[in-house]
N, C-alpha and C positions, 0 to 999 in steps of 0.2 A: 564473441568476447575475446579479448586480446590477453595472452599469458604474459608475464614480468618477463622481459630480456627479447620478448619475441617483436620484429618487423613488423611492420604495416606497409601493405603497397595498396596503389590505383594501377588500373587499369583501362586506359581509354585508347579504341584503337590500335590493337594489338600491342602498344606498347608498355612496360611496369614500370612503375614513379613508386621507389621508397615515400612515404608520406612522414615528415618531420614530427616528432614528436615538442608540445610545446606547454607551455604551463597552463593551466586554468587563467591566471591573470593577464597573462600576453593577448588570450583572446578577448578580454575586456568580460569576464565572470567577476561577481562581488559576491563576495560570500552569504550575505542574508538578502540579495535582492538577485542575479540570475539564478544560483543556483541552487538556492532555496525553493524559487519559483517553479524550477526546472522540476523539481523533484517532488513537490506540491501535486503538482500536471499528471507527472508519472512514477506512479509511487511504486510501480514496478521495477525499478531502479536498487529498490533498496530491499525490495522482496516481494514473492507474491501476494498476489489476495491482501492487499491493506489499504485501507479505508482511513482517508485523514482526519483526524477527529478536529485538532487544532495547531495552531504554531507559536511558537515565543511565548509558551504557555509561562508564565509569572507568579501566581497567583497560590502562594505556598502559602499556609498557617500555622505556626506551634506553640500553641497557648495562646500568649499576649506577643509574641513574637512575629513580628512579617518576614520571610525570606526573600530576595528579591532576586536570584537567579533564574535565569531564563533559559528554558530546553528550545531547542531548536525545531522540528518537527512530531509531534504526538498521533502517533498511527494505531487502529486497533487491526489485528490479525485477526481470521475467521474462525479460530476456537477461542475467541474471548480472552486473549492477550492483547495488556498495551504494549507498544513498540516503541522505546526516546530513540530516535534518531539523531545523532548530535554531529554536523557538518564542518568541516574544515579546508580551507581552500589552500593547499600546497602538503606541506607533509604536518600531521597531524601529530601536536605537542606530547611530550610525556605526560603533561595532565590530561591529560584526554579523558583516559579511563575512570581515572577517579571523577573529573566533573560529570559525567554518562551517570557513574553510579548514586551519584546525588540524585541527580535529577529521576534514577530508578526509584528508588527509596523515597522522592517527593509520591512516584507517582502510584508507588502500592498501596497507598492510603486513598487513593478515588474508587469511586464506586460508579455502579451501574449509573445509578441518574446525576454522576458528575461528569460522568463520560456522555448521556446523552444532554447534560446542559452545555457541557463546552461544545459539541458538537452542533447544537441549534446555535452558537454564539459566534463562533467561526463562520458557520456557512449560512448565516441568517434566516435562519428559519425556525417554527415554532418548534415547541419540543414533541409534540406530537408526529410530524413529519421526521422530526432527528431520529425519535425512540424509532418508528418503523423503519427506518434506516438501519439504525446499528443493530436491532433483531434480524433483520434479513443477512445482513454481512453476518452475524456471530451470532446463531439460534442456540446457542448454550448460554448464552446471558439471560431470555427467560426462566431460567429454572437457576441458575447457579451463579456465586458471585465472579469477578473480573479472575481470569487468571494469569500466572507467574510473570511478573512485566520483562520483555526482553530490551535487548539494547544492540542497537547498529550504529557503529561509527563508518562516516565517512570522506575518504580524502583522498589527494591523490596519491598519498604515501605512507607509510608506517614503520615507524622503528623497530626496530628488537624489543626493547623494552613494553612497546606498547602491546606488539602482536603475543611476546611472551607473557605477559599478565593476562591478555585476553583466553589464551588457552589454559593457563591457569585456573581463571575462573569458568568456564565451562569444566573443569573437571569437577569444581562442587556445582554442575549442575544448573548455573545462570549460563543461560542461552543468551548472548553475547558473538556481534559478528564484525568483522570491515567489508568494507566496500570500498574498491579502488574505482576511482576515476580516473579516466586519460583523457586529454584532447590529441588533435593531432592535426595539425596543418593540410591540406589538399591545393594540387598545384594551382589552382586559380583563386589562390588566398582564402577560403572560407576555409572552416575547421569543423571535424568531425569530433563528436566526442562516446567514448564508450563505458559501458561500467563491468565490471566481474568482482565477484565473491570472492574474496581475497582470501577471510579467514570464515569459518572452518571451508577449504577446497569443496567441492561438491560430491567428489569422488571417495571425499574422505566421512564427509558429514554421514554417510549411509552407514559406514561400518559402526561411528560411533554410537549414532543413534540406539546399533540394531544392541551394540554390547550393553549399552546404560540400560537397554529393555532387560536382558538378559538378567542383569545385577541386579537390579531394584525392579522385578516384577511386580512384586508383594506389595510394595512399596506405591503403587501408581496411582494416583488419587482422581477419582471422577473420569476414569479414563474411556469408559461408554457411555459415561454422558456428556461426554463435550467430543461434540461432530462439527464437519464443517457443514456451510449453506450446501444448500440442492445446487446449487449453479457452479462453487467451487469444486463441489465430488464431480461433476458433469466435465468441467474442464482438466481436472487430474485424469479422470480416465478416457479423457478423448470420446465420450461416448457419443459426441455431435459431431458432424461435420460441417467447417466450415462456410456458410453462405446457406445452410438449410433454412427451409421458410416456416416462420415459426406463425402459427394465426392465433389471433386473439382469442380468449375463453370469457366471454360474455356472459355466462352465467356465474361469476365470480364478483358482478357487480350488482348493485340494489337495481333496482326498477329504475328509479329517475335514471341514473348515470346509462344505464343499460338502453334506455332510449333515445337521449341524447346521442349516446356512440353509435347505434344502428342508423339513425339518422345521416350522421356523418359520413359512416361507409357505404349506407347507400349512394351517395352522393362524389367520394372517391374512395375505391378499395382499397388502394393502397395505407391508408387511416390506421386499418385493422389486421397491418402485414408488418411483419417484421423478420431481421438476418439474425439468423447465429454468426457473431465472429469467430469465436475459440481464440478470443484476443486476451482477455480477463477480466474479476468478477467487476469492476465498474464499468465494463465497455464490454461487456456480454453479447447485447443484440444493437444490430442496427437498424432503426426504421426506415423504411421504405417513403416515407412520406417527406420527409425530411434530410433524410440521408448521411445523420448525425449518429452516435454512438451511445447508448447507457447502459445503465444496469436494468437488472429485469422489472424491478422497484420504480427506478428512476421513467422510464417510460410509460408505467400505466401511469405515474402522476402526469408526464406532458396530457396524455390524450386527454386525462381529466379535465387539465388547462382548456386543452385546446377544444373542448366542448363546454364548454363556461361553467366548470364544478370546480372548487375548491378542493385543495388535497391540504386543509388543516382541518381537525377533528373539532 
C-alpha cells in the first residue's frame, strides 16, 4: 500500500523508474463500469471478508412513495453487517457523505430474506443456494437480525470536509471508512493501480476500537453471539498454511451424492483434493481438478455439478 506524499519506483534491471502517478480517468476507468467491475471482482479492495450481495441497488419504498436513488455496491461483512460502498472516480464531492448516509438509512430497513432475495437476484440463483450462501459467510444471521449497516466511501481523494465529517461520525459510533485509490503509470505504458485505508489509518483504528470497548462495555449488544464464519477465524488467525491439502469429507453428503463423488474419485483423485490459499473468505481453497479458486461452500456446490446433482433445494 502506498502512503499520501510517498513515491512509487520500478525496478527492472538494476535500475529505479520513479513510476508517474496518474488519474483513474487518463487510464480509461469509468466510474460504474471499470471500476465498479473492478471492485465487484475484488471486494477486498474495500475490506475484508465481504461478500456482494448486489449493485445499483434502487429499489427503495416509503409508503406510497418510490425513492429512486441508487447505491453503488451492497456488500455483507461476516458478523452480519451490510456494507453501501458508494464509488467515485477523482476526488470525491462534498456530498458524498450525506448521499452514503441515505443510501445507509435505505439499507437499515432490509432484512435477512431481503438480503438473501437481492442476493439470488444479482447472482442468479435460487434463494435457497443464496440463503446457504450468506449463512456460511455471516452465521449470526441464523439466529439474529442484520447488524449496524456500515459505509465505505471510495476515490482517489478526499477533502477536509468530507474526511472531517467522516470522523465525526465514527465518533457517535457509525462505522464509516475511505478508501483511496491510486493508479500509476509503469514505463512501458501500462498502469498499476493500488488501494490503502485512508480513514480510520489501520494503526489508528486498534486504539479506537480498543477505547469504544472500554466506554461502552455495558453497552455491547449481541456481542457473543455474532462470530465470524469457521473459514474467516481460520484466516485471522493464520491457523492454515498456505497450499495445505485439504481432502473431501464424504460423509457430510447423502448416499446418492456420496456415490456419485466416490465414483468420480475413483476415476481421478484429484476430484476429492483440494489447496488452502490463506487468500480470503471467497477464494479460501483451490481445487486441484480445475485449478480455480472458491469459497468452501462454493466448491462442494461445483463437484455437486460436476457429478450431475443439483445444488438448488
Amino acid at each position: 500500500m502506498l502512503m499520501s506524499g510517498e513515491a512509487a519506483f520500478s525496478i527492472v534491471g538494476g535500475n529505479v523508474e520513479q513510476l508517474e502517478k496518474v488519474s483513474l480517468e487518463e487510464i480509461g476507468f469509468r466510474e460504474r463500469q471499470d471500476l465498479q467491475r473492478w471492485i465487484e471482482s475484488y471486494p477486498e479492495i474495500v475490506g475484508p471478508d465481504l461478500l456482494v450481495v448486489t449493485t445499483e441497488l434502487d429499489r427503495w419504498q416509503y409508503g406510497v412513495e418510490r425513492v429512486r436513488n441508487r447505491l453503488d455496491v451492497l456488500f455483507l461483512d461476516s458478523v452480519g453487517s451490510l456494507v453501501v460502498a458508494e464509488l467515485k472516480r477523482g476526488e470525491a464531492p462534498d456530498t458524498v457523505d450525506l448521499q452514503a448516509l441515505k443510501y445507509a438509512a435505505y439499507c437499515s430497513q432490509l432484512t435477512v430474506e431481503d438480503v438473501v432475495a437481492d442476493h439470488a437476484r444479482y447472482h442468479g440463483t435460487d434463494e435457497a443456494t443464496a440463503r446457504d450462501t450468506v449463512f456460511e459467510h455471516a452465521p449470526s444471521l441464523r439466529l439474529s437480525g442484520m447488524g449496524p449497516v456500515k459505509i465505505r466511501l471510495v476515490a482517489e481523494s478526499f477533502k477536509p470536509s468530507v474526511t472531517s465529517t467522516a470522523l465525526w461520525l465514527r465518533d457517535y459510533d457509525l462505522d464509516i471508512g475511505c478508501i483511496e485509490i491510486t493508479a500509476r503509470r509503469l514505463g512501458d505504458g501500462t498502469a498499476v493501480i493500488t488501494s490503502r485505508r485512508f480513514l480510520p489509518l489501520p494503526i489508528a483504528e486498534d486504539y479506537l476500537v480498543k477505547r469504544r470497548r472500554r466506554e461502552k462495555a455495558e453497552e455491547e449488544r449481541e456481542a457473543s453471539g455474532r462470530r465470524q464464519n469457521v473459514v474467516t477465524e481460520l484466516l485471522a488467525a493464520g491457523a492454515v498454511e498456505p497450499v495445505t491439502e485439504l481432502g473431501l469429507k464424504l460423509e457430510a453428503f447423502n448416499q446418492a451424492q456420496r456415490e456419485a463423488i466416490e465414483r468420480g474419485i475413483a476415476d481421478d483423485a484429484d476430484v476429492g483434493v483440494a489447496e488452502w490459499t490463506g487468500l480470503s473468505w471467497s477464494k479460501a481453497v483451490r481445487c486441484r481438478k480445475d485449478g480455480e479458486t472458491y469459497s468452501s461452500t462454493g466448491l462442494v456446490l461445483r463437484i455437486l455439478e460436476l457429478h450431475g446433482h443439483s445444488t438448488s433445494r
